[in-house]
TORKOL-4160 file (C-alpha; in steps of 0.2 Angstrom, whole numbers, padded with zeros to 4 digits, m for minus):
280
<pt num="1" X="0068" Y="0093" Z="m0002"/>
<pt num="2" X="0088" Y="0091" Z="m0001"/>
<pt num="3" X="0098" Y="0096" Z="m0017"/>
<pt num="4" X="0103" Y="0076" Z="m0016"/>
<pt num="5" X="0086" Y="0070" Z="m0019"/>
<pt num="6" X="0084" Y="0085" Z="m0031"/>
<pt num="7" X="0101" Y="0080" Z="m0041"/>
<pt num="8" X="0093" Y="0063" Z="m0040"/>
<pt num="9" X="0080" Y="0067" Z="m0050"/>
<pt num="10" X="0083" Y="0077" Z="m0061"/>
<pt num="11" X="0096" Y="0063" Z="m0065"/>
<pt num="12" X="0085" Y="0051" Z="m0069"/>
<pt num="13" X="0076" Y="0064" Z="m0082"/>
<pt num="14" X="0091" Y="0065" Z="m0090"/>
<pt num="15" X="0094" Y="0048" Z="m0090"/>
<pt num="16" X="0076" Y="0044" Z="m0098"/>
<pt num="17" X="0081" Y="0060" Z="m0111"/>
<pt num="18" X="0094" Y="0050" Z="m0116"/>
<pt num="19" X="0086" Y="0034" Z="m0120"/>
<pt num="20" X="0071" Y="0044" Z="m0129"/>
<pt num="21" X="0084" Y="0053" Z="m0142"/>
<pt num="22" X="0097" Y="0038" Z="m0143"/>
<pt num="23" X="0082" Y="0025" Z="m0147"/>
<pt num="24" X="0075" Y="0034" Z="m0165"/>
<pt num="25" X="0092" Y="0036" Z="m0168"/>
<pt num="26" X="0096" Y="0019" Z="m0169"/>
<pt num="27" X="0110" Y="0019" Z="m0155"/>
<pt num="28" X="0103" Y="0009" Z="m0140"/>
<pt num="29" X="0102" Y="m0010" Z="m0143"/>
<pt num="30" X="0086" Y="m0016" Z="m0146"/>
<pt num="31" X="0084" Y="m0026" Z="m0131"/>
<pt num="32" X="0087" Y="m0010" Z="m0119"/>
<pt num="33" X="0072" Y="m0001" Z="m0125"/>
<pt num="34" X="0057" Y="m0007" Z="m0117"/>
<pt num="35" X="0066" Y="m0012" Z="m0102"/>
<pt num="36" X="0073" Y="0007" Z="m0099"/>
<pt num="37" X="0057" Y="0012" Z="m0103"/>
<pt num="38" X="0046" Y="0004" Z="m0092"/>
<pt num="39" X="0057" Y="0003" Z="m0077"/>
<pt num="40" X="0064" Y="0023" Z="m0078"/>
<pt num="41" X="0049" Y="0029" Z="m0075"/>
<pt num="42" X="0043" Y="0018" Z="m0062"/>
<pt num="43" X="0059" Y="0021" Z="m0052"/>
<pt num="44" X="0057" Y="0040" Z="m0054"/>
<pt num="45" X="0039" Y="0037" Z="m0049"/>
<pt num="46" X="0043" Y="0025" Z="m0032"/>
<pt num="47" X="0056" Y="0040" Z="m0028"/>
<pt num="48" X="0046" Y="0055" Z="m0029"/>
<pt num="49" X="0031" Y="0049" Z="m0023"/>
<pt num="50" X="0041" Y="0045" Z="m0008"/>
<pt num="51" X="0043" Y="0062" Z="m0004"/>
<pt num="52" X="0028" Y="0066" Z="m0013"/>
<pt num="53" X="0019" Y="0055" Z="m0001"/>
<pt num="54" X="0024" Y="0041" Z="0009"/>
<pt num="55" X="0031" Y="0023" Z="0005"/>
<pt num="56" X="0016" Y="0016" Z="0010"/>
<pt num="57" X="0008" Y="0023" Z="0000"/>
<pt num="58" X="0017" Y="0021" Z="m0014"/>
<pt num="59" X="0015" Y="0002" Z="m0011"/>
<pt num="60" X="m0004" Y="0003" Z="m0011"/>
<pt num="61" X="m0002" Y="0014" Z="m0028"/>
<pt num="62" X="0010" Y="0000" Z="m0036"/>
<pt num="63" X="0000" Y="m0013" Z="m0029"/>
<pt num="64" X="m0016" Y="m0005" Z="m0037"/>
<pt num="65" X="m0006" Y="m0002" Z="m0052"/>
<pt num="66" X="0000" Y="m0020" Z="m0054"/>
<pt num="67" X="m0017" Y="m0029" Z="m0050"/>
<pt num="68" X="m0030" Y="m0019" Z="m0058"/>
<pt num="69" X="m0017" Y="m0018" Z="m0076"/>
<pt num="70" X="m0014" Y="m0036" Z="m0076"/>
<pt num="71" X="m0030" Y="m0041" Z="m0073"/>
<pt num="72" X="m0040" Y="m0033" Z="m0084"/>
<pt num="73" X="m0026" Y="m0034" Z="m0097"/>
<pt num="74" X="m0029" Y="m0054" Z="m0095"/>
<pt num="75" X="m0046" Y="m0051" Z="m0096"/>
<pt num="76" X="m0047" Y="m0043" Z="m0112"/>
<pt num="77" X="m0033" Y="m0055" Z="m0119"/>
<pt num="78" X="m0048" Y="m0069" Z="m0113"/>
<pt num="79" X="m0063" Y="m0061" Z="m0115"/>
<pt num="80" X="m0059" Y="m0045" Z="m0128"/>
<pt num="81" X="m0067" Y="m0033" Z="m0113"/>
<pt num="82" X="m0061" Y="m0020" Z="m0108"/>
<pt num="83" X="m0048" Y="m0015" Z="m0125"/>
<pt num="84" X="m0054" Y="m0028" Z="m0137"/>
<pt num="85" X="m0044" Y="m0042" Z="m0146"/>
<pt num="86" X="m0027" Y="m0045" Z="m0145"/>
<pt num="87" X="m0013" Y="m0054" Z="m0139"/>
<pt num="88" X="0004" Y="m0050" Z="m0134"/>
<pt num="89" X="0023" Y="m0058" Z="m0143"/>
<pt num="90" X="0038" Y="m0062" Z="m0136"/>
<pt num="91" X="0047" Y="m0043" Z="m0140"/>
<pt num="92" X="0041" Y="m0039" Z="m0120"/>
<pt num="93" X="0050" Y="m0054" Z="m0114"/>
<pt num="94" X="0042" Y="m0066" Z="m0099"/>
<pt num="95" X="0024" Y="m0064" Z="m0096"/>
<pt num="96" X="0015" Y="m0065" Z="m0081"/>
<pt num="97" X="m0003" Y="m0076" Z="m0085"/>
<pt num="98" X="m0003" Y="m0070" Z="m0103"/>
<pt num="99" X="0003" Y="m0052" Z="m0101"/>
<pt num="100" X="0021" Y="m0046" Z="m0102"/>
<pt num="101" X="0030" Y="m0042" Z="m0084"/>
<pt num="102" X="0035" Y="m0023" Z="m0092"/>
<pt num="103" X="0017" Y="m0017" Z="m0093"/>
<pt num="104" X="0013" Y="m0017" Z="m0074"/>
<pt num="105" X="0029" Y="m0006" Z="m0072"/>
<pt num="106" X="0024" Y="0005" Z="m0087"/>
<pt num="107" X="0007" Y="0007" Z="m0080"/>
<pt num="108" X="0013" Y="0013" Z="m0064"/>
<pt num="109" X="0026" Y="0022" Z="m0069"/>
<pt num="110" X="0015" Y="0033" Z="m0083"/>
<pt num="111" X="0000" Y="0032" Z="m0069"/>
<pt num="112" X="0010" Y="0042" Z="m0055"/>
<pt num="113" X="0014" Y="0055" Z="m0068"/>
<pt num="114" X="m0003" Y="0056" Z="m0076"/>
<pt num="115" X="m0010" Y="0057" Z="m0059"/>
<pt num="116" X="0002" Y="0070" Z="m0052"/>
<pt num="117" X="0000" Y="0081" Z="m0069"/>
<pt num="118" X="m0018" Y="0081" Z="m0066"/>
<pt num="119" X="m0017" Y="0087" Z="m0049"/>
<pt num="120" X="m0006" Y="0102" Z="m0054"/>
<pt num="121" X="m0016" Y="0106" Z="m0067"/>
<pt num="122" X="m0033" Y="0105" Z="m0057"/>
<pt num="123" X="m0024" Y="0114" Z="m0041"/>
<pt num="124" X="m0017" Y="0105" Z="m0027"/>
<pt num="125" X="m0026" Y="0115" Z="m0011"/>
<pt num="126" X="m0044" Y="0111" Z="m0018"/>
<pt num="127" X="m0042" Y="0094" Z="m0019"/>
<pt num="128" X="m0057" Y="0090" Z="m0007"/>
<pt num="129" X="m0074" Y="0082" Z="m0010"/>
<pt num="130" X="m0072" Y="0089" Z="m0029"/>
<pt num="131" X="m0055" Y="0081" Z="m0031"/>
<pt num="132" X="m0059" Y="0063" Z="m0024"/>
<pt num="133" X="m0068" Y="0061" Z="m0043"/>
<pt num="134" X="m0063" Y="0076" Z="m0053"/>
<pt num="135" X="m0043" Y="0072" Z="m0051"/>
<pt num="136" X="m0045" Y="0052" Z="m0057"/>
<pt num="137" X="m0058" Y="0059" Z="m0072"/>
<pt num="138" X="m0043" Y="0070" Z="m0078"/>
<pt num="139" X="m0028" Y="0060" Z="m0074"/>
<pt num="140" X="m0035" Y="0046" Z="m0085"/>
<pt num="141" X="m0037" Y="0058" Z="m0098"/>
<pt num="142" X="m0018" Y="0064" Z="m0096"/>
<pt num="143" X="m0013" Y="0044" Z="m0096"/>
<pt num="144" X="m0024" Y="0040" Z="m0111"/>
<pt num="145" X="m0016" Y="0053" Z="m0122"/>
<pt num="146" X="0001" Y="0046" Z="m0120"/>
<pt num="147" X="m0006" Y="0029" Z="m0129"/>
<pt num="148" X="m0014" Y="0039" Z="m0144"/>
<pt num="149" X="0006" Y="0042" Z="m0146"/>
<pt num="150" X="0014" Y="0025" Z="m0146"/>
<pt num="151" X="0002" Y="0009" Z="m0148"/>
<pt num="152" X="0000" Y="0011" Z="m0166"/>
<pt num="153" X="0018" Y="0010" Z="m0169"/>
<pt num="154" X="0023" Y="m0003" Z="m0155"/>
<pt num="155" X="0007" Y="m0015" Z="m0163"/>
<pt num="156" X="0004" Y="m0013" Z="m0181"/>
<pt num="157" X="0023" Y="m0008" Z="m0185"/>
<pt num="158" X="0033" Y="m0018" Z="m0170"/>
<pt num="159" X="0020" Y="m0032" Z="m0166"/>
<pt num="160" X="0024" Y="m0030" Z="m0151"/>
<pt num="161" X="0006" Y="m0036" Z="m0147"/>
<pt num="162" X="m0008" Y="m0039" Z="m0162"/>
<pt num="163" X="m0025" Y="m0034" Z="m0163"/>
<pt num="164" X="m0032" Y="m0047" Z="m0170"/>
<pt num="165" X="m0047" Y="m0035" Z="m0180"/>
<pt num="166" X="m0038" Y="m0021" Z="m0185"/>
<pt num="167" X="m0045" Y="m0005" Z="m0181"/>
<pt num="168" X="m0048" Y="0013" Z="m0185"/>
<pt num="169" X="m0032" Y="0022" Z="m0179"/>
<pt num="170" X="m0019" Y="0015" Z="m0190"/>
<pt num="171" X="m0024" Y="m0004" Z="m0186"/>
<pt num="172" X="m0029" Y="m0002" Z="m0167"/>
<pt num="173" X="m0048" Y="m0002" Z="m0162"/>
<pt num="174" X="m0058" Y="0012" Z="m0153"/>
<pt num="175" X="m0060" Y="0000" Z="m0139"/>
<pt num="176" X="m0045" Y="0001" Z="m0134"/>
<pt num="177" X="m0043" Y="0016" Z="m0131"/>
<pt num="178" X="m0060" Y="0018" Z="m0119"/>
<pt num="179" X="m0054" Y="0002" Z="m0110"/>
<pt num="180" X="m0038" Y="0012" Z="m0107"/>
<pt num="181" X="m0048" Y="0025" Z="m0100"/>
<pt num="182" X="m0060" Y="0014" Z="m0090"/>
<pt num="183" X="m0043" Y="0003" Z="m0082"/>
<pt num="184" X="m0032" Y="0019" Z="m0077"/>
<pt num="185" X="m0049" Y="0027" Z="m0071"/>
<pt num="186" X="m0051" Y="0013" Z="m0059"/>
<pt num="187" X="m0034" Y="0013" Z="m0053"/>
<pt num="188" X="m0034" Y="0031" Z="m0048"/>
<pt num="189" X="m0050" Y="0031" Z="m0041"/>
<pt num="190" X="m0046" Y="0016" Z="m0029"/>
<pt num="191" X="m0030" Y="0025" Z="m0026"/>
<pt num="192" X="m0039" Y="0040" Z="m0023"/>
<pt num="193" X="m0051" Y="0034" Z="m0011"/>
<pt num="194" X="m0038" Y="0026" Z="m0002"/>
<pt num="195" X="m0030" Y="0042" Z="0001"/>
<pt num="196" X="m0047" Y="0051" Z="0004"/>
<pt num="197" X="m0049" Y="0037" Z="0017"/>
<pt num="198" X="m0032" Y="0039" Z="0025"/>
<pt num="199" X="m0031" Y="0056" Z="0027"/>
<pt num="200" X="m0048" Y="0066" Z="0024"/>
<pt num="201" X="m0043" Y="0074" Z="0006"/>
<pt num="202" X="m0029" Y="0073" Z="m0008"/>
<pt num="203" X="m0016" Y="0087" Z="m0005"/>
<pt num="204" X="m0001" Y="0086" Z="m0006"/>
<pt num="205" X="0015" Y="0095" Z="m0002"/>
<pt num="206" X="0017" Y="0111" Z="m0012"/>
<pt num="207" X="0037" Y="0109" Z="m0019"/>
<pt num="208" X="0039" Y="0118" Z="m0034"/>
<pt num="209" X="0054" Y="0109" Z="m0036"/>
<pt num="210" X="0047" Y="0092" Z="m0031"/>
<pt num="211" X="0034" Y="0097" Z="m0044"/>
<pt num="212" X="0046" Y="0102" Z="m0061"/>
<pt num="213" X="0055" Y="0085" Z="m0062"/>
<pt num="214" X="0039" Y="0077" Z="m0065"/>
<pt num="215" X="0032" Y="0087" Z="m0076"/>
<pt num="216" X="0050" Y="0086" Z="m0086"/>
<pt num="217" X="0048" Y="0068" Z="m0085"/>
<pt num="218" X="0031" Y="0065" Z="m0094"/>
<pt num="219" X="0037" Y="0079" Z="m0106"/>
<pt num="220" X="0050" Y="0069" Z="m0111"/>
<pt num="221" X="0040" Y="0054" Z="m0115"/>
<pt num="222" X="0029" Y="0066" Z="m0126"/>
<pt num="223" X="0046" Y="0068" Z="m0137"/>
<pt num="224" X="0048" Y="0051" Z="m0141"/>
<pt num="225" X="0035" Y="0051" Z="m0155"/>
<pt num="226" X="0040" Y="0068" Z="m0163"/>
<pt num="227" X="0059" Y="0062" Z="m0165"/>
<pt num="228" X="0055" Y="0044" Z="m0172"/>
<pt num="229" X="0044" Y="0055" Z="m0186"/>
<pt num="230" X="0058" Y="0064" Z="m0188"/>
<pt num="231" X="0069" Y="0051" Z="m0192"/>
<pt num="232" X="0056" Y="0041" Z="m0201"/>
<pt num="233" X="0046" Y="0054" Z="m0211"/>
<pt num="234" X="0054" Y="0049" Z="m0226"/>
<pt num="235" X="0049" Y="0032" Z="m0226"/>
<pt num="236" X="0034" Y="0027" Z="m0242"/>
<pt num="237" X="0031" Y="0010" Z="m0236"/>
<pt num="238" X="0014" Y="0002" Z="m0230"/>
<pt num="239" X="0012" Y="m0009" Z="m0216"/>
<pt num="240" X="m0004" Y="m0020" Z="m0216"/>
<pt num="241" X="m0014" Y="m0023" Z="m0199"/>
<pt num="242" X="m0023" Y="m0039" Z="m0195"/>
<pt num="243" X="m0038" Y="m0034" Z="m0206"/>
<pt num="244" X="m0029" Y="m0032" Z="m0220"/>
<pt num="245" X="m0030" Y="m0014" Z="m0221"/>
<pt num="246" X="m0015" Y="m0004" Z="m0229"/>
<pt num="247" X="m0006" Y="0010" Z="m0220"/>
<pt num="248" X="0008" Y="0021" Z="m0223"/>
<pt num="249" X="0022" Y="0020" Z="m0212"/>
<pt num="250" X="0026" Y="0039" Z="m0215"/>
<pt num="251" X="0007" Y="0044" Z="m0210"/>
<pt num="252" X="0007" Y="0032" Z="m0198"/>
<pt num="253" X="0022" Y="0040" Z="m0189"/>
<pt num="254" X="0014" Y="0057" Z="m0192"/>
<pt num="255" X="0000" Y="0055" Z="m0185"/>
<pt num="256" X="0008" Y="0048" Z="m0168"/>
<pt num="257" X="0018" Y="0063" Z="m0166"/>
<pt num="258" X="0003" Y="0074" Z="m0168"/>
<pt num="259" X="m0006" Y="0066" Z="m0155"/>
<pt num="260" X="0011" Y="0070" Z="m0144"/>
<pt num="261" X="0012" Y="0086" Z="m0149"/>
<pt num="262" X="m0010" Y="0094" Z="m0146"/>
<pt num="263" X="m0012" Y="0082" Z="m0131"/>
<pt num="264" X="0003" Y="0079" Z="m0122"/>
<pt num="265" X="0012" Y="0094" Z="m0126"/>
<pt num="266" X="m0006" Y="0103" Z="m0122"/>
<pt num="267" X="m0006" Y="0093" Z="m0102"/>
<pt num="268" X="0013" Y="0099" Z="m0103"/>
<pt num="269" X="0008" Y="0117" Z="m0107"/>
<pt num="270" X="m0006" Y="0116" Z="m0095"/>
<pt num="271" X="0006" Y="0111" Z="m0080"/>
<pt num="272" X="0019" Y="0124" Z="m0083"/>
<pt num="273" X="0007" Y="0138" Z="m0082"/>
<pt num="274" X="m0002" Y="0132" Z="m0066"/>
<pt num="275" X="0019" Y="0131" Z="m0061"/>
<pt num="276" X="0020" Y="0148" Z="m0068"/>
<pt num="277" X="0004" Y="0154" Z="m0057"/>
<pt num="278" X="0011" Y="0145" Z="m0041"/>
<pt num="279" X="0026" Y="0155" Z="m0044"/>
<pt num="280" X="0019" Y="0171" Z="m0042"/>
């Protein structure tokens, strides 16, 4: 990898870094924040899977990505299968059906990280038979953890989207977090297959320094969480959710960054050692 594309990268972290610490903080307009968001990481992910892989198949990925989100998204807006009931504001901006254009890029951009995180952690030269279904079981977990750190805040604080019930994790249901898992399961398993079909397993080329801009970059997004407690720890206010159900905001924010900290900071911790091991 030349030091250009490196430098590129690791730009783009820092980049990202700034928008997580400016955002709690107050200092980046409202309107940039879920636009930087979304698009940062699917730019970084487009780029690094590049190298990664290939273009093409980044397009499948993205396609996959885009699809599969937005229709089961739809689906569940619709139907209340796979997440359970809800439906989304105008804070996204346009919508494409009944779903915001920003989730398909935050899907893909969070995907490509989950999934490359999951194939550090598991090993990249035994991704074989095992990996063709033990790498999409883990990614998804690493994905899934990274919503246990921000829907309550974006939904029952910022409306962003309303679930129409309530639920048991500061105003959001159970469901959604297993239709969470069951949606980025399918993803990478059809992205998975089709790279088990293309080219007989999963590897991938072995970079360490392809390798560390990732993992800084979903460590990043785990930080998000933890500062916005910080700068909101004080706060006694209650918030209410769709079912009527009282919650403080403090608690609420708390709870968020804990959830960053023993899941995301654990698939974090997880990656740098097998980084660490590589290295020796």
């Amino acid at each position: 990898m030349s030091r250009s594309f490196s430098f590129l990268l690791w730009a783009m972290v820092a980049v990202y870094a700034a928008v997580i610490v400016l955002q709690p903080l107050g200092l980046l307009p409202g309107g940039l924040n879920a636009p930087l968001s979304a698009l940062l990481p699917m730019a970084f992910a487009l780029l690094h899977g590049s190298k990664q892989y290939s273009w093409r198949d980044m397009l499948v990925f993205s396609a996959i990505c885009l699809v599969v989100s937005n229709a089961l998204e739809n689906l569940s807006i619709v139907t209340g299968f796979p997440f359970g009931h809800y439906h989304y504001g105008d804070a996204l901006g346009p919508k494409l059906f009944l779903v915001p254009l920003l989730i398909g890029p935050a899907y893909l951009g969070m995907g490509y990280l989950s999934w490359t995180l999951a194939r550090l952690i598991l090993g990249t030269r035994r991704a074989r038979a095992d990996g063709l279904f033990a790498v999409p079981a883990i990614a998804g977990f690493v994905m899934v953890s990274w919503d246990l750190t921000f829907d309550p805040i974006a939904s029952t604080i910022g409306h962003s989207w309303i679930w129409h019930d309530g639920g048991a994790y500061f105003g959001v249901p159970v469901s959604n977090f297993l239709g969470w898992y069951l949606t980025v399961y399918v993803i990478f398993q059809l992205f998975a297959l089709y790279l088990h079909r293309r080219r007989g397993d999963l590897r991938q080329q072995s970079v360490a320094n392809l390798w560390r801009p990732a993992v800084a970059m979903y460590a990043v997004t785990a930080l998000r969480p933890v500062l916005t407690f910080l700068s909101h720890s004080a706060e006694q206010a209650t918030v209410s959710d769709q079912a009527g159900v009282a919650w403080q905001v403090g608690a609420l924010y708390g709870t968020c960054a804990l959830a960053a900290i023993f899941t995301m900071g654990a698939f974090t911790v997880l990656a740098l050692l097998r980084l660490a091991e590589r290295g020796r």
